[in-house]
MARLUM-374359 format. One line per 2 residues: for each residue x, y negated, z of N, C-alpha, C, O. Coordinates in nm, 3 decimals. Last residue first. Layout:
! residues N
X Y Z X Y Z X Y Z X Y Z; ...
***
This chain:
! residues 213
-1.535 8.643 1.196 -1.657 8.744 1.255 -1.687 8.833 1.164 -1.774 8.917 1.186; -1.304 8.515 1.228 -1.374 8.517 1.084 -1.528 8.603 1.117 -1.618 8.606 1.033
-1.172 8.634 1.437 -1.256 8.462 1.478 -1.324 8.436 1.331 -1.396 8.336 1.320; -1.091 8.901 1.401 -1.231 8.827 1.487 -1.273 8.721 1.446 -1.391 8.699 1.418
-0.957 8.851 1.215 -1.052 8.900 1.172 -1.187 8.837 1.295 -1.295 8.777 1.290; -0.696 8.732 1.368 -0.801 8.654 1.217 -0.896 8.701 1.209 -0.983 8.615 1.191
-0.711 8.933 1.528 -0.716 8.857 1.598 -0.764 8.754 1.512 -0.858 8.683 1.550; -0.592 9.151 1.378 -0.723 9.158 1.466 -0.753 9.051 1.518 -0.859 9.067 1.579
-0.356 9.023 1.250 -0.513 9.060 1.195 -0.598 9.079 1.281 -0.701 9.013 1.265; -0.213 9.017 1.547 -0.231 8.895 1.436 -0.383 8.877 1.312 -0.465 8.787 1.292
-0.190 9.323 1.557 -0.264 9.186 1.625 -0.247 9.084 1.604 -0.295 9.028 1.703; -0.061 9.353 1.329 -0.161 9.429 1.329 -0.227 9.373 1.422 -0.345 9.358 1.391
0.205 9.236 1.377 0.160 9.192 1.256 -0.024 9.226 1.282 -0.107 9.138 1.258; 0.281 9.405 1.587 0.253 9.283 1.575 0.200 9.201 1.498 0.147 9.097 1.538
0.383 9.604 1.417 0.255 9.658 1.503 0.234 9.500 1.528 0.134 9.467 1.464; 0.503 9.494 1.098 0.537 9.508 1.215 0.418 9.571 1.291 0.330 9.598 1.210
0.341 9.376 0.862 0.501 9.459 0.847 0.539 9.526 0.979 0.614 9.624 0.967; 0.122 9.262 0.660 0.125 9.353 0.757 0.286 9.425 0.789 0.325 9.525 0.728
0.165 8.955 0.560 0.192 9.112 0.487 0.187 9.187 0.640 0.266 9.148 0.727; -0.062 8.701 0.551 0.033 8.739 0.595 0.004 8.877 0.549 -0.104 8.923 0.513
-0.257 8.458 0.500 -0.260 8.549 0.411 -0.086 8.599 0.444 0.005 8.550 0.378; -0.319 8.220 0.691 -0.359 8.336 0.698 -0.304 8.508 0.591 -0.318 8.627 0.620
-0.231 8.052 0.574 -0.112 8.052 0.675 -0.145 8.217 0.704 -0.065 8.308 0.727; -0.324 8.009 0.204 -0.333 7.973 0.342 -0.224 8.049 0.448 -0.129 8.105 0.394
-0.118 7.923 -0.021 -0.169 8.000 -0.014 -0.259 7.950 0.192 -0.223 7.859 0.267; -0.039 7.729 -0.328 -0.061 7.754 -0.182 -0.130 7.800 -0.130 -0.243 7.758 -0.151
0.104 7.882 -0.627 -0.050 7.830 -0.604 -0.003 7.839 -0.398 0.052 7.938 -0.349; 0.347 7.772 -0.846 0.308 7.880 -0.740 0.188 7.744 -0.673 0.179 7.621 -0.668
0.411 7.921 -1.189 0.352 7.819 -1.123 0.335 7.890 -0.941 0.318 8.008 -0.912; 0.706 7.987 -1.356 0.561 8.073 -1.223 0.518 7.969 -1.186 0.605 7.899 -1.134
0.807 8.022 -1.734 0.804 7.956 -1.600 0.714 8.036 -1.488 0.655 8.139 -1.522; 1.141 8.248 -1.803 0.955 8.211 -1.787 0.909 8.129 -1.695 0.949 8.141 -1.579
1.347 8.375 -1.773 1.335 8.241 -1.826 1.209 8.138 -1.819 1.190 8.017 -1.825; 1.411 8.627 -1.678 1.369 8.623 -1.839 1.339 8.441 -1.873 1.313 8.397 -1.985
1.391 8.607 -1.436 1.528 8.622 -1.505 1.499 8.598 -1.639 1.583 8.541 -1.708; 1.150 8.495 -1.392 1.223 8.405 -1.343 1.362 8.459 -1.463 1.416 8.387 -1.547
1.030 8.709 -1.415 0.978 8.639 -1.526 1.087 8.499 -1.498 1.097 8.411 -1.584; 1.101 8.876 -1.213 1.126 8.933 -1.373 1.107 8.820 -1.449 1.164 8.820 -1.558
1.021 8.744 -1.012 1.164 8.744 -1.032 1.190 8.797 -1.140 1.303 8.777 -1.185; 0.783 8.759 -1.009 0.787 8.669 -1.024 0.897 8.672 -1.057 0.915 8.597 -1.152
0.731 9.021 -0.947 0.730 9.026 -1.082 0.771 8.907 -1.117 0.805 8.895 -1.235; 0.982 9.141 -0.725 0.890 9.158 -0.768 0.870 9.071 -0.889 0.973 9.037 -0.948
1.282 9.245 -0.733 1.186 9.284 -0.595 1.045 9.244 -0.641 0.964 9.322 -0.593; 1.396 9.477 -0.996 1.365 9.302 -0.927 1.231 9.378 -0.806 1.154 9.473 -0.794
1.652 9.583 -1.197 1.582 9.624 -1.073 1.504 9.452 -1.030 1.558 9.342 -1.038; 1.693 9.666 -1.576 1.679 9.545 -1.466 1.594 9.595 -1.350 1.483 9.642 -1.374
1.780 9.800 -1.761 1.776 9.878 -1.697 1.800 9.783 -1.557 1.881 9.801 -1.466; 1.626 9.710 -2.001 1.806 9.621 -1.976 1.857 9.677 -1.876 1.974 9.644 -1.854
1.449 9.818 -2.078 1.533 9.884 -2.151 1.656 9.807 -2.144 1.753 9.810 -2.220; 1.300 9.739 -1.889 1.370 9.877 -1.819 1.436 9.924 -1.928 1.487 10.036 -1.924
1.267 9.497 -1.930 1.347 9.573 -1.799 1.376 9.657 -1.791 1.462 9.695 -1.712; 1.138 9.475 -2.104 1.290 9.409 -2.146 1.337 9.477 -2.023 1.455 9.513 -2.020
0.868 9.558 -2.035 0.952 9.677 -2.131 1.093 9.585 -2.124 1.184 9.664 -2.149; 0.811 9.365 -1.904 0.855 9.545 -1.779 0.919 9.594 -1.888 1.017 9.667 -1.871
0.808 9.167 -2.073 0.884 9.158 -1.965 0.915 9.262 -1.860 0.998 9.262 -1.770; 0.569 9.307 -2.178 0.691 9.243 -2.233 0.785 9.226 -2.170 0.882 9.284 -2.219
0.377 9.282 -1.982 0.389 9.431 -2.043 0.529 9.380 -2.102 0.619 9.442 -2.046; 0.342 8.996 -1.942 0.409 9.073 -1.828 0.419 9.226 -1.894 0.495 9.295 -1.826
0.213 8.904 -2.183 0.340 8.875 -2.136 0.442 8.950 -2.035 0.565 8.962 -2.038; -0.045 9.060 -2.131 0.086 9.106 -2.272 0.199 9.048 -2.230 0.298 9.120 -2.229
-0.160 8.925 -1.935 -0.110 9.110 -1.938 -0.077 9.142 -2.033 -0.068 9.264 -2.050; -0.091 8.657 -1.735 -0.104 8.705 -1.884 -0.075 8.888 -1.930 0.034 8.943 -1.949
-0.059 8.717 -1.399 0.040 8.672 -1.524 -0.091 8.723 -1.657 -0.162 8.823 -1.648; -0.007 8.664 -1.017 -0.082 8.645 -1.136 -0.039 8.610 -1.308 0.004 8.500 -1.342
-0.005 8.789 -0.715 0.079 8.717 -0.831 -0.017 8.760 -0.948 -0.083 8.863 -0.962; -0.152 8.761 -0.379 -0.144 8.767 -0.516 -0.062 8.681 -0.662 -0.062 8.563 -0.697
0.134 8.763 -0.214 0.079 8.799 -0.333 -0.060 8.746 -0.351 -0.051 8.631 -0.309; 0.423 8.540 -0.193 0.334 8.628 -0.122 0.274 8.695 -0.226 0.336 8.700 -0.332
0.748 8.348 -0.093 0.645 8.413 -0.222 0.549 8.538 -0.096 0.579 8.590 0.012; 0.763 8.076 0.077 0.769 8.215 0.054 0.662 8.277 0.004 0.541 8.275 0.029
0.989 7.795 -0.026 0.868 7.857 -0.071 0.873 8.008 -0.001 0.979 8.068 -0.015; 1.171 7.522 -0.042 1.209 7.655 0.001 1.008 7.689 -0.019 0.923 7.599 -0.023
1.220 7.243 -0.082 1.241 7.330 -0.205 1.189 7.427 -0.152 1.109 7.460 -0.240; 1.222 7.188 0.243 1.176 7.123 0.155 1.116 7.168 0.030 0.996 7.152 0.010
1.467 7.265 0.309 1.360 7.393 0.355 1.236 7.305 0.254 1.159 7.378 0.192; 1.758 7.314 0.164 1.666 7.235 0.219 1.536 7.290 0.217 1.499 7.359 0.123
1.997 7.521 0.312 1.908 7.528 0.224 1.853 7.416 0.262 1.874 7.384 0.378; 2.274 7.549 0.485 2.150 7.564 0.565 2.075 7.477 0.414 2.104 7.357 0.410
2.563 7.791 0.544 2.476 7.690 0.470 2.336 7.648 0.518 2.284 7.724 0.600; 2.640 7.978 0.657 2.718 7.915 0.528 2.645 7.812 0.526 2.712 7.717 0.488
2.691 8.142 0.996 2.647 8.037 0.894 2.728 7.976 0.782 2.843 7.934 0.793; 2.779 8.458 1.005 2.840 8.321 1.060 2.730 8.235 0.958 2.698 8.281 0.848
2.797 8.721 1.001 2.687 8.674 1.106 2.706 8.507 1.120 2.662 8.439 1.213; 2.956 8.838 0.804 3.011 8.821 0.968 2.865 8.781 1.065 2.847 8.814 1.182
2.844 8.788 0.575 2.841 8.981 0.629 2.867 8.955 0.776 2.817 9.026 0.864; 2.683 8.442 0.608 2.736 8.562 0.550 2.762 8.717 0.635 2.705 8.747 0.740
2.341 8.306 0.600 2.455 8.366 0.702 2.534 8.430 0.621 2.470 8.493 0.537; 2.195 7.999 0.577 2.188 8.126 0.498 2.378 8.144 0.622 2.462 8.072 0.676
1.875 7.919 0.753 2.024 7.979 0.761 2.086 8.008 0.672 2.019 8.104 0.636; 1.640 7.755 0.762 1.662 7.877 0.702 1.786 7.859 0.720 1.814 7.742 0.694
1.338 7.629 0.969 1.492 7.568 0.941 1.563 7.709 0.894 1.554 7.795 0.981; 1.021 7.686 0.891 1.176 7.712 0.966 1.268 7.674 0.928 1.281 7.693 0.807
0.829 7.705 0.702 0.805 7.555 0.765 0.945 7.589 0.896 0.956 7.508 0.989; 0.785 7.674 0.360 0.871 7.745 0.448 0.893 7.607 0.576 0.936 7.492 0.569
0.446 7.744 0.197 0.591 7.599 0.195 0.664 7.687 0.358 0.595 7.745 0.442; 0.350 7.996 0.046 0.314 7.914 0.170 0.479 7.850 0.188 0.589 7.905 0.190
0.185 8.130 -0.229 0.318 8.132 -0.134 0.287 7.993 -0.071 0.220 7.902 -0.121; 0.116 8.319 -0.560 0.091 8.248 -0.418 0.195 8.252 -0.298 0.271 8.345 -0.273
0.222 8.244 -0.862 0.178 8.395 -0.720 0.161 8.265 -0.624 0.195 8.147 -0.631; 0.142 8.261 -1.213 0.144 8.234 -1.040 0.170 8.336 -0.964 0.156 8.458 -0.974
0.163 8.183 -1.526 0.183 8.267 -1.450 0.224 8.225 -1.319 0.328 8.161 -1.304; -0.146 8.080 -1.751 -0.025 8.036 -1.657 0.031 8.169 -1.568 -0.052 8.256 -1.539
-0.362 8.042 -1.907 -0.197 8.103 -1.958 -0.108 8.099 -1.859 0.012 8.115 -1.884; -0.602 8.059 -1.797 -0.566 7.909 -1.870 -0.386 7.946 -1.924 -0.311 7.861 -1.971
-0.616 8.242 -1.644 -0.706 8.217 -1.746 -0.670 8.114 -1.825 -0.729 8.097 -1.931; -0.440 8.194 -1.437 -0.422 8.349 -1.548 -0.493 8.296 -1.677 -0.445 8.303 -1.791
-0.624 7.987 -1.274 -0.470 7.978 -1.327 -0.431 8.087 -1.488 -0.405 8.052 -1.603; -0.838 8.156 -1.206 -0.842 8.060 -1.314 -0.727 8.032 -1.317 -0.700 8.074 -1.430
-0.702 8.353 -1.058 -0.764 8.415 -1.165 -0.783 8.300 -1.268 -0.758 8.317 -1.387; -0.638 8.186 -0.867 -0.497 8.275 -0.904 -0.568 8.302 -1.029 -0.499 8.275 -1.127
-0.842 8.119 -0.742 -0.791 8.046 -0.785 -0.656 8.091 -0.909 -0.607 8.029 -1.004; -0.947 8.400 -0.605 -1.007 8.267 -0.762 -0.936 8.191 -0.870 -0.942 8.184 -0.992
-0.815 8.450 -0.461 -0.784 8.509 -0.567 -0.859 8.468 -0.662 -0.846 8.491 -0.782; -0.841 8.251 -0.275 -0.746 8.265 -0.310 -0.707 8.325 -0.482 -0.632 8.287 -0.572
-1.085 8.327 -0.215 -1.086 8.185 -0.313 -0.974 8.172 -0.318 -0.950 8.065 -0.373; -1.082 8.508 -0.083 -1.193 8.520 -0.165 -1.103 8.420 -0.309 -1.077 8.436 -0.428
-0.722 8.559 0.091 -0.918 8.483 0.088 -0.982 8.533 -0.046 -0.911 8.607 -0.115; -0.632 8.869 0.305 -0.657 8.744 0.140 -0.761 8.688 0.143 -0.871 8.729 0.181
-0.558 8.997 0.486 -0.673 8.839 0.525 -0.646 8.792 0.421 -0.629 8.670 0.416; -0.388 9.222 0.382 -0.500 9.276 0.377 -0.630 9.129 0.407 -0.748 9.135 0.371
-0.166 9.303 0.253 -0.216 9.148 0.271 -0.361 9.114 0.277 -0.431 9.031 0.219; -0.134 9.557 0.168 -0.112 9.527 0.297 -0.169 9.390 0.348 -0.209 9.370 0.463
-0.158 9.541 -0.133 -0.255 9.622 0.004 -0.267 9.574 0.112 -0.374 9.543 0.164; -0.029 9.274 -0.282 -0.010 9.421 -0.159 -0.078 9.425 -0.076 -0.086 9.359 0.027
-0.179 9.251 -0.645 -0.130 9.219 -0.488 -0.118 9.334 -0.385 -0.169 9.446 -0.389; -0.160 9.119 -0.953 -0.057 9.198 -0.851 -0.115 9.156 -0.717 -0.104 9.040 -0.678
-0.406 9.054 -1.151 -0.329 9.009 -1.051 -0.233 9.104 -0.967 -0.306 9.179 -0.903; -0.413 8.972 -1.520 -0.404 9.079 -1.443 -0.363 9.023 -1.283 -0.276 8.936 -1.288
-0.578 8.921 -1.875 -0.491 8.853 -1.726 -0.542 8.968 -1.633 -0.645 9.035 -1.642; -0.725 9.093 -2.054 -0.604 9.000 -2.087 -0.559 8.931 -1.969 -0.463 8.861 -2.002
-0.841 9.400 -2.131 -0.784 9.273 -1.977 -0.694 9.203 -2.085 -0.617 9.249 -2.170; -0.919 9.575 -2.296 -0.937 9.403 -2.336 -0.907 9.357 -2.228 -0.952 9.244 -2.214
-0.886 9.825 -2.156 -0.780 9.755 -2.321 -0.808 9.636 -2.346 -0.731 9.574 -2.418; -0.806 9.810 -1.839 -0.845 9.813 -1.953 -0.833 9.815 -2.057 -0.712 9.802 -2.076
-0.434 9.974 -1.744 -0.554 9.857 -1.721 -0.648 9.850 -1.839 -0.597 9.878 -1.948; -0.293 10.110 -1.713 -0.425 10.179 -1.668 -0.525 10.093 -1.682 -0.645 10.103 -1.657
-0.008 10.015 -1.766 -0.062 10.085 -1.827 -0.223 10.171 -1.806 -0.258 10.270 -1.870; -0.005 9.835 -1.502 -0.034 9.745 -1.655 -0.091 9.883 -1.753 -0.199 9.871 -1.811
0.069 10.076 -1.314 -0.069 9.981 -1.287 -0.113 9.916 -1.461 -0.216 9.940 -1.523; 0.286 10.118 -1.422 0.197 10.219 -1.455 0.031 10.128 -1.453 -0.064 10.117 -1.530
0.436 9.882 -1.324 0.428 9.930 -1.514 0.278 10.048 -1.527 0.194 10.052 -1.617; 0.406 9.883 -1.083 0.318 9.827 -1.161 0.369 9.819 -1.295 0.326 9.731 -1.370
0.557 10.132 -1.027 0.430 10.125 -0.999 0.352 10.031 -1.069 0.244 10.066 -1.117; 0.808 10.026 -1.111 0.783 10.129 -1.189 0.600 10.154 -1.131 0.524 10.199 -1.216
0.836 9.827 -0.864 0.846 9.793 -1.031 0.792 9.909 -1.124 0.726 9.872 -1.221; 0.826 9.958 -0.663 0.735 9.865 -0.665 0.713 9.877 -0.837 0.619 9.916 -0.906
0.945 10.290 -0.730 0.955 10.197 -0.731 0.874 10.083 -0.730 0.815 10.093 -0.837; 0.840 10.563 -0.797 0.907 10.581 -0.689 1.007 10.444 -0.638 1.099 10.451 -0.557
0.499 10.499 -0.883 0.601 10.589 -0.937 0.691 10.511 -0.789 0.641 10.435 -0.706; 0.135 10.597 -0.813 0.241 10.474 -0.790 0.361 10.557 -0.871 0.333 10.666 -0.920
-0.159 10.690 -0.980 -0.034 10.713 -0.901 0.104 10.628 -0.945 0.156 10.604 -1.054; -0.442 10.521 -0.925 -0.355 10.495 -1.026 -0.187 10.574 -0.965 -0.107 10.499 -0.908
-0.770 10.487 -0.947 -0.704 10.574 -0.848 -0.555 10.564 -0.996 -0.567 10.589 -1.116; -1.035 10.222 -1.007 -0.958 10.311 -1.060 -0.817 10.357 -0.945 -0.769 10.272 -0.871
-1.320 10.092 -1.007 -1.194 10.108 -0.944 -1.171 10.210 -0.955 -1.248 10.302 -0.929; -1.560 9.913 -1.130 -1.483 10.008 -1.131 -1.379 9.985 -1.047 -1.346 9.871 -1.014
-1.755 9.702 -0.919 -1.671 9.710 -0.998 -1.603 9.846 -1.066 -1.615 9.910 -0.962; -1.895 9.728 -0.668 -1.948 9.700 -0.788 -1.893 9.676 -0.905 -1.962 9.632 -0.997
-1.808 10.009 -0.426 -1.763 9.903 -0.503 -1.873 9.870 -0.636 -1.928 9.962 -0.697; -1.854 10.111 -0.159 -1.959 10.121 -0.276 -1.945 9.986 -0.358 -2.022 9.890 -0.363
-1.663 10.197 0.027 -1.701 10.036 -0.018 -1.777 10.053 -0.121 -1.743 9.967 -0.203; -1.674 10.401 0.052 -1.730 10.360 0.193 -1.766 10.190 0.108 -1.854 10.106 0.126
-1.498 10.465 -0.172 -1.632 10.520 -0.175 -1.708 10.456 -0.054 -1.830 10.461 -0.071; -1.224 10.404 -0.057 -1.345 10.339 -0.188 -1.478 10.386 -0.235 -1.546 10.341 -0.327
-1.212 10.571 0.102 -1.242 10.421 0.136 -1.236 10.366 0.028 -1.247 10.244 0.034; -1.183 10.765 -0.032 -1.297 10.742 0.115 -1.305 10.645 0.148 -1.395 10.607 0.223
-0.920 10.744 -0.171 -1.048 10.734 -0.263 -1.147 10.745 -0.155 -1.250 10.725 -0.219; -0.744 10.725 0.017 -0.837 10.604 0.017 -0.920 10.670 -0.102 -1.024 10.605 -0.110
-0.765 10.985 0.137 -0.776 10.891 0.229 -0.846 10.756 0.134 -0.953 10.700 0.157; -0.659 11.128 -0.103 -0.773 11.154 -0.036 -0.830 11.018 0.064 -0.941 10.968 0.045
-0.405 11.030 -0.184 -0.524 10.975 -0.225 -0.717 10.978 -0.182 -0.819 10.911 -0.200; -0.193 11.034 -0.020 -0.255 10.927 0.008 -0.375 10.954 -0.057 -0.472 10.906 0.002
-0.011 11.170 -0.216 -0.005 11.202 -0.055 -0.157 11.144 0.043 -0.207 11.198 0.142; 0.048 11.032 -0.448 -0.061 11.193 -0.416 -0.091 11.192 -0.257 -0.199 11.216 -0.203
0.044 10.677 -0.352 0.110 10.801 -0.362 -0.007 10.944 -0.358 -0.109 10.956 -0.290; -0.070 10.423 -0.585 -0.040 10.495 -0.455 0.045 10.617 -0.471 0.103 10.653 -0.574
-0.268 10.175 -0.671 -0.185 10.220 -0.725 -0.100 10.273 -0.597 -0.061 10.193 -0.513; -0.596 10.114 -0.741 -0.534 10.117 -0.699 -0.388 10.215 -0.676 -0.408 10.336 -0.665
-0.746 9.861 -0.978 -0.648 9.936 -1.003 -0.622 9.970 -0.859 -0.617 9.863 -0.799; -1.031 9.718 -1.058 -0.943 9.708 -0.933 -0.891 9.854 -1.024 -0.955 9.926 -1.101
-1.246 9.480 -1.234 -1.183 9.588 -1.239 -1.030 9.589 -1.132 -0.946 9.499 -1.126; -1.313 9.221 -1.219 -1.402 9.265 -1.282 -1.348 9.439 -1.326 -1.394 9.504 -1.419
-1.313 8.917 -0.996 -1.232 9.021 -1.017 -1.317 9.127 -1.096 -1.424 9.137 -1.036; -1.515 8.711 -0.950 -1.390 8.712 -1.117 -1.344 8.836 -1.102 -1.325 8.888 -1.212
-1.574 8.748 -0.733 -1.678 8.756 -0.869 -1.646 8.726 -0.994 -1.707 8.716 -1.101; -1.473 8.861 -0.468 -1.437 8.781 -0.581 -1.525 8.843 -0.696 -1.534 8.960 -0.734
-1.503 9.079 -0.289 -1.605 8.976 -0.223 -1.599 8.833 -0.399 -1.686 8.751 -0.429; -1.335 9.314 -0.394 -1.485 9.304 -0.400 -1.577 9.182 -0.392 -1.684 9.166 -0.452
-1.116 9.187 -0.224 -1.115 9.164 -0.388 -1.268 9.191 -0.463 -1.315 9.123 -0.555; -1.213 9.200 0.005 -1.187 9.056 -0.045 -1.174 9.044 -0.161 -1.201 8.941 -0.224
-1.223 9.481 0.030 -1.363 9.418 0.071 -1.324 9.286 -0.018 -1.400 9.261 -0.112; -0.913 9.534 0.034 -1.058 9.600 -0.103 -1.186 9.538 -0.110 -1.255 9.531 -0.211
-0.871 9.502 0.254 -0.816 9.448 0.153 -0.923 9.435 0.028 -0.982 9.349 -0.036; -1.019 9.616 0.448 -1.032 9.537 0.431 -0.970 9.430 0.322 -1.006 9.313 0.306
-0.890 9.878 0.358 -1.094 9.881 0.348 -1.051 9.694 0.315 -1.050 9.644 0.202; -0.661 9.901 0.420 -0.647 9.882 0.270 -0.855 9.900 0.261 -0.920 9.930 0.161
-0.635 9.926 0.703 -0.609 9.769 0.639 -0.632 9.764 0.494 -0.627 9.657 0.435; -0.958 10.045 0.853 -0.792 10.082 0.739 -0.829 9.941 0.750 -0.927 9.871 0.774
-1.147 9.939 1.112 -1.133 9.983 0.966 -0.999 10.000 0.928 -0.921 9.945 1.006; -1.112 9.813 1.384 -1.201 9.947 1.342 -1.209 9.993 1.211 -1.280 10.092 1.191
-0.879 9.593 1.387 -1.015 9.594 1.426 -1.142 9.677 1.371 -1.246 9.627 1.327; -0.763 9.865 1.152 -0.729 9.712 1.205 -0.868 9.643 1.231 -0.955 9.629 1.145
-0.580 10.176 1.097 -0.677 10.083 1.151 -0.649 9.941 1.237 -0.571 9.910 1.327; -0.390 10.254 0.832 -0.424 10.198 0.995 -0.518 10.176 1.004 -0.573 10.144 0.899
-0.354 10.276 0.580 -0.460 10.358 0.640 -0.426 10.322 0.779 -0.459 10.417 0.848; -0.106 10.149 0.525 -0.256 10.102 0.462 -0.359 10.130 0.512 -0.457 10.056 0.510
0.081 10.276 0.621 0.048 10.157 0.677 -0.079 10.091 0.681 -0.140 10.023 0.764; 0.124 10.618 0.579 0.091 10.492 0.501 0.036 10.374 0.623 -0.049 10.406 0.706
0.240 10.736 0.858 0.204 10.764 0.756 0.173 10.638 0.693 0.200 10.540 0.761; 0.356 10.685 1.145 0.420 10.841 1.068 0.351 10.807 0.891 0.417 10.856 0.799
0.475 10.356 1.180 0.358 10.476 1.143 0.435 10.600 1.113 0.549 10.610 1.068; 0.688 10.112 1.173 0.717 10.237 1.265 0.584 10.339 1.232 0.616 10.443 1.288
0.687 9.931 1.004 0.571 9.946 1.092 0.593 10.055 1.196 0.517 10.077 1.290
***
């Protein structure tokens, strides 16, 4: 994003991107406890924007550790004692729908493990170190994972402890449960539910948000 500081705390059409994140998980009437999981650096900022959202849920202030993966071990360790299904998602994905994370929640509920992801509609490359083409994937198969991911919260506590006592790195959880063998169901997501990564990215939201009024 090029920011001097957390991404989360931008402003995006007059609010942080992590207000409007928080609003959609608020706006879900399955979601029944929010974890948010960060740096010291940060907390002042959003515990103000969880207070601006006069949440009806608990929400809980959770310090991140110095890895996605080691953040949501801590996240699983803060979670109630009777959660039995849990959702992963990034802040940043801040135009989640409502009924996205419904859907993700009745999936969890029935044993299943998901994340959400949108069918890959580019012709994909794969290039080697030179810059040259190897291969070109059938875009068909091809998926890009997004979040909310969604798992059983004993299965996935099981699968952080085989990791870190196999001393396994993964970009996220779907790929833990992938190495371990497990199936992911993946739920379609809308076109809307993009990761904030670029300043471009940031008029793209302003620009969903409007026409959502």
């Amino acid at each position: 994003m090029g920011a001097e500081g957390n991404k989360l705390l931008l402003p995006v059409a007059g609010r942080a991107v992590l207000a409007w994140t928080l609003d959609a998980a608020l706006a879900s009437p399955v979601i029944t406890w929010i974890g948010l999981v960060g740096q010291p650096v940060d907390e002042q900022a959003i515990q103000a924007i969880v207070s601006a959202a006069n949440p009806r849920v608990p929400v809980a202030w959770i310090v991140g550790g110095e890895t996605r993966q080691e953040s949501v071990s801590r996240g699983l360790a803060a979670l109630p004692a009777d959660a039995e299904g849990v959702l992963i998602h990034d802040g940043a994905r801040c135009l989640v729908d409502p009924d996205l994370l419904e859907r993700c929640v009745m999936a969890v509920q029935q044993g299943l493990a998901v994340i959400a992801a949108t069918p890959v509609t580019d012709t994909i490359k794969q290039v080697d170190g030179g810059g040259c083409i190897t291969a070109t994937p059938d875009r068909s198969q091809l998926w890009a994972a997004q979040t909310p991911q969604g798992f059983p919260v004993q299965q996935l506590r099981d699968a952080h402890a085989t990791a870190t006592a196999e001393g396994w790195s993964v970009t996220d959880d779907a790929a833990l449960f992938e190495r371990l063998g497990l199936a992911v169901q993946v739920l379609e997501a809308p076109p809307s539910n993009i990761k904030l990564t670029t300043p471009f990215d940031l008029t793209i939201a302003e620009a969903v948000l409007a026409d959502r009024g």
